[in-house]
C-alpha positions in Angstrom: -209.5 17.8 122.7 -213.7 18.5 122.1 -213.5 15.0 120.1 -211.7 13.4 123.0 -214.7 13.9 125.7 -217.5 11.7 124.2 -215.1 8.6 125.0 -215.6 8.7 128.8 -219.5 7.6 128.7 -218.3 4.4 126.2 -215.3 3.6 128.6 -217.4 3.7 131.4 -220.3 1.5 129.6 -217.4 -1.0 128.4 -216.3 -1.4 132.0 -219.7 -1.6 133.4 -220.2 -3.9 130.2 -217.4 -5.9 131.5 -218.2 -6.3 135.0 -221.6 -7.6 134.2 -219.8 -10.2 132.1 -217.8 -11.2 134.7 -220.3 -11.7 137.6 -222.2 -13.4 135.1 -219.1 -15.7 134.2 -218.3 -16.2 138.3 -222.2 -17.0 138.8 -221.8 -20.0 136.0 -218.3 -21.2 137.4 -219.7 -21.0 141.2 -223.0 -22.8 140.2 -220.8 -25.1 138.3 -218.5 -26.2 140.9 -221.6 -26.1 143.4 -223.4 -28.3 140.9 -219.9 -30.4 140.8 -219.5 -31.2 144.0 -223.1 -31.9 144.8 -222.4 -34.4 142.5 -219.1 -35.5 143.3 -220.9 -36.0 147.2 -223.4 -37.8 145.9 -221.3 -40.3 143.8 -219.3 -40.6 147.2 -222.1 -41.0 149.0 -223.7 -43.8 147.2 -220.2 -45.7 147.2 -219.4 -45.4 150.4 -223.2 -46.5 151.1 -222.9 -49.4 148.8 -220.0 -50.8 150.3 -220.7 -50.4 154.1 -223.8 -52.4 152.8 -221.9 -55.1 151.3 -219.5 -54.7 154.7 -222.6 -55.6 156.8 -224.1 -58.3 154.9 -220.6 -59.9 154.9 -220.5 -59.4 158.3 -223.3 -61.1 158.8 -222.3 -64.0 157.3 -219.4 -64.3 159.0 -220.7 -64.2 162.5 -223.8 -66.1 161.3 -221.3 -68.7 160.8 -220.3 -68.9 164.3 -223.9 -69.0 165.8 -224.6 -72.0 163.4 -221.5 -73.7 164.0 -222.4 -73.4 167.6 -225.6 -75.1 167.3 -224.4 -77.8 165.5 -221.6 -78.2 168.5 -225.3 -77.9 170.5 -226.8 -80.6 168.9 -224.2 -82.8 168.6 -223.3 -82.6 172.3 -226.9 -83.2 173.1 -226.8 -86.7 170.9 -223.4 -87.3 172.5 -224.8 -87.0 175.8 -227.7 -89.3 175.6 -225.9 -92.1 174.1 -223.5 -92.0 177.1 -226.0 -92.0 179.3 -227.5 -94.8 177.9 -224.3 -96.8 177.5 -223.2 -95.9 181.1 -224.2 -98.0 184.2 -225.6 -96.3 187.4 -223.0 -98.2 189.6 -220.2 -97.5 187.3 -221.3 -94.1 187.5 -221.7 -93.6 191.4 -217.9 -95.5 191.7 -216.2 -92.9 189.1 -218.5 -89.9 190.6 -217.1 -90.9 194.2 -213.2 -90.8 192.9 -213.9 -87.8 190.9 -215.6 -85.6 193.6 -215.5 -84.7 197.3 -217.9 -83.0 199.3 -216.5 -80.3 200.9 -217.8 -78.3 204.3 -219.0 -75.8 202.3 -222.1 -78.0 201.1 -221.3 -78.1 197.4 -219.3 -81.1 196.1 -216.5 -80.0 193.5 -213.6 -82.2 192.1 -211.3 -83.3 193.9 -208.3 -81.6 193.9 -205.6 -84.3 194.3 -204.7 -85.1 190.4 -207.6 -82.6 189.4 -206.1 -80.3 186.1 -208.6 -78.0 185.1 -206.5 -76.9 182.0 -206.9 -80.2 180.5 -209.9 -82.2 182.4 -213.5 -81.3 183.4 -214.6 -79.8 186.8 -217.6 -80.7 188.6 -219.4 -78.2 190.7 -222.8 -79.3 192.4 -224.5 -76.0 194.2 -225.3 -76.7 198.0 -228.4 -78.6 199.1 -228.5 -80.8 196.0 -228.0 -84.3 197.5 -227.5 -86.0 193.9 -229.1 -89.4 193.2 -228.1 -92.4 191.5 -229.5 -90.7 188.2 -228.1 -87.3 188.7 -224.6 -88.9 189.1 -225.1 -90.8 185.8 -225.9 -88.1 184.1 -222.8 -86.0 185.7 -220.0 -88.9 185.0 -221.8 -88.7 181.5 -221.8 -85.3 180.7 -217.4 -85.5 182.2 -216.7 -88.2 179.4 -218.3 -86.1 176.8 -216.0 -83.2 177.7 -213.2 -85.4 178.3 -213.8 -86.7 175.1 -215.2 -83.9 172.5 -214.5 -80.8 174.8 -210.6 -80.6 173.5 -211.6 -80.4 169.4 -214.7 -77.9 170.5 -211.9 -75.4 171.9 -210.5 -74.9 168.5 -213.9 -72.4 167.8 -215.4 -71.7 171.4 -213.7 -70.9 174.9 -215.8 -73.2 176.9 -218.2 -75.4 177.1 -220.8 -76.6 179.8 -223.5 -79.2 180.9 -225.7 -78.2 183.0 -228.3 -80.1 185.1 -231.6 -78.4 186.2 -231.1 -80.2 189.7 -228.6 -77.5 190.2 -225.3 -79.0 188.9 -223.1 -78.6 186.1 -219.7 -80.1 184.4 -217.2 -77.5 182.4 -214.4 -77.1 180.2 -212.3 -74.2 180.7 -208.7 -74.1 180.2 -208.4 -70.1 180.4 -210.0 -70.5 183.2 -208.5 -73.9 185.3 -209.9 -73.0 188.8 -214.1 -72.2 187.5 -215.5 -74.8 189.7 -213.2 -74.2 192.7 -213.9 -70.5 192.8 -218.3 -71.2 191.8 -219.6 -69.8 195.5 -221.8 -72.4 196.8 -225.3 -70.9 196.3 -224.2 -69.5 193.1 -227.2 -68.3 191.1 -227.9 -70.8 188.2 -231.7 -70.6 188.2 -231.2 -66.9 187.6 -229.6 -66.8 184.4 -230.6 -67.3 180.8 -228.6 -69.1 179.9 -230.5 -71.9 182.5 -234.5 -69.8 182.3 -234.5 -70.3 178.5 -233.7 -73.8 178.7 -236.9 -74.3 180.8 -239.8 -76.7 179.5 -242.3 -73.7 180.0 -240.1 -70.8 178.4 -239.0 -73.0 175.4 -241.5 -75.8 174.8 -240.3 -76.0 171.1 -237.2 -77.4 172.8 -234.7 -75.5 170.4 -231.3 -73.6 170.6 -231.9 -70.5 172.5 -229.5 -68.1 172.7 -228.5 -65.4 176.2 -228.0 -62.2 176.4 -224.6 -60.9 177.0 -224.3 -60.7 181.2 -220.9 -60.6 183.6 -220.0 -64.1 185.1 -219.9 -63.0 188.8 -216.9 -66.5 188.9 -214.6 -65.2 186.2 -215.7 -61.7 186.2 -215.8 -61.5 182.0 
């Protein structure tokens, strides 16, 4: 029994001993899996980065694409337009613009709805008070055959397209929706939008492509 007693101090320093070990051995697997994941994160991090960059950029591209192909619709349209109106006659064009339209009490002068398909053929809507002249209905009749013409193949990539005149006037293309002109209230605000202001001389003397802001068509409500 006397040799037996000394053994509790070394059992007690072997457990102590032990414990020590232990923590020290949980320290280096907690700062190891910290130091893990941290890592782990970071890898994850940079991936996920790196491909929601290379998301954006192809993006970009793609709806690049559609702003470019729009403004080459633009400037062909515009060459379109100006060889029509060249190669069309003011009395050819106040005959067609006098089958093709009616005034109506309202003030405005729309198409005229016997025969009129807005689905497949252009609509004419000019705003109350204009009175147009021989010119203004050349240029009206020329901007129709370009949509009658071009307006059908242009639908494949855009959902409408439209000529405006600064007199207050316009032609469209809009088979989604066939009633635009007829439902246009008479006083409807053209000279408001930017569509029409960044067109203007004085807002875009460089005479480019501008683009508008997004804004909700008070006629079709989108």
């Amino acid at each position: 029994m006397p040799n037996s007693i000394p053994s509790r101090p070394r059992a007690s320093l072997a457990r102590a001993t032990l414990l020590k070990m232990g923590m020290r051995i949980a320290l280096v697997i907690a700062l190891s899996t910290l130091f893990s994941y941290l890592h782990l994160f970071k890898t994850l991090r940079d991936q996920s980065l790196l491909q929601l960059e290379r998301s954006v950029v192809e993006r970009g591209h793609r709806e690049e694409s559609i702003f470019l192909l729009a403004e080459d619709h633009h400037a062909f349209l515009k060459k379109a337009l100006q060889e029509r109106i060249q190669s069309l006659s003011q009395e050819e064009a106040a005959s067609r613009f006098e089958r093709l339209t009616v005034q109506l009490p309202d003030g405005t002068i729309r198409s005229r709805p016997e025969g009129f398909d807005g689905t497949k053929m252009p609509g004419f809507m000019v705003l109350r008070g204009v009175s147009p002249n021989a010119e203004l209905r050349q240029r009206l009749v020329a901007a129709y055959d370009v949509l009658v013409q071009h307006g059908p193949l242009l639908l494949t990539r855009v959902a409408d397209t439209y000529i405006m005149m600064p007199e207050g006037a316009f032609v469209t293309l809009w088979p989604e929706r066939p009633t635009y002109t007829q439902d246009t209230e008479p006083d409807f605000p053209l000279y408001t939008f930017d569509y029409f202001t960044n067109s203007l001389p004085q807002n875009n003397p460089q005479r480019r492509t501008a683009w508008s802001g997004a804004f909700l068509d008070s006629v079709s409500k989108v």
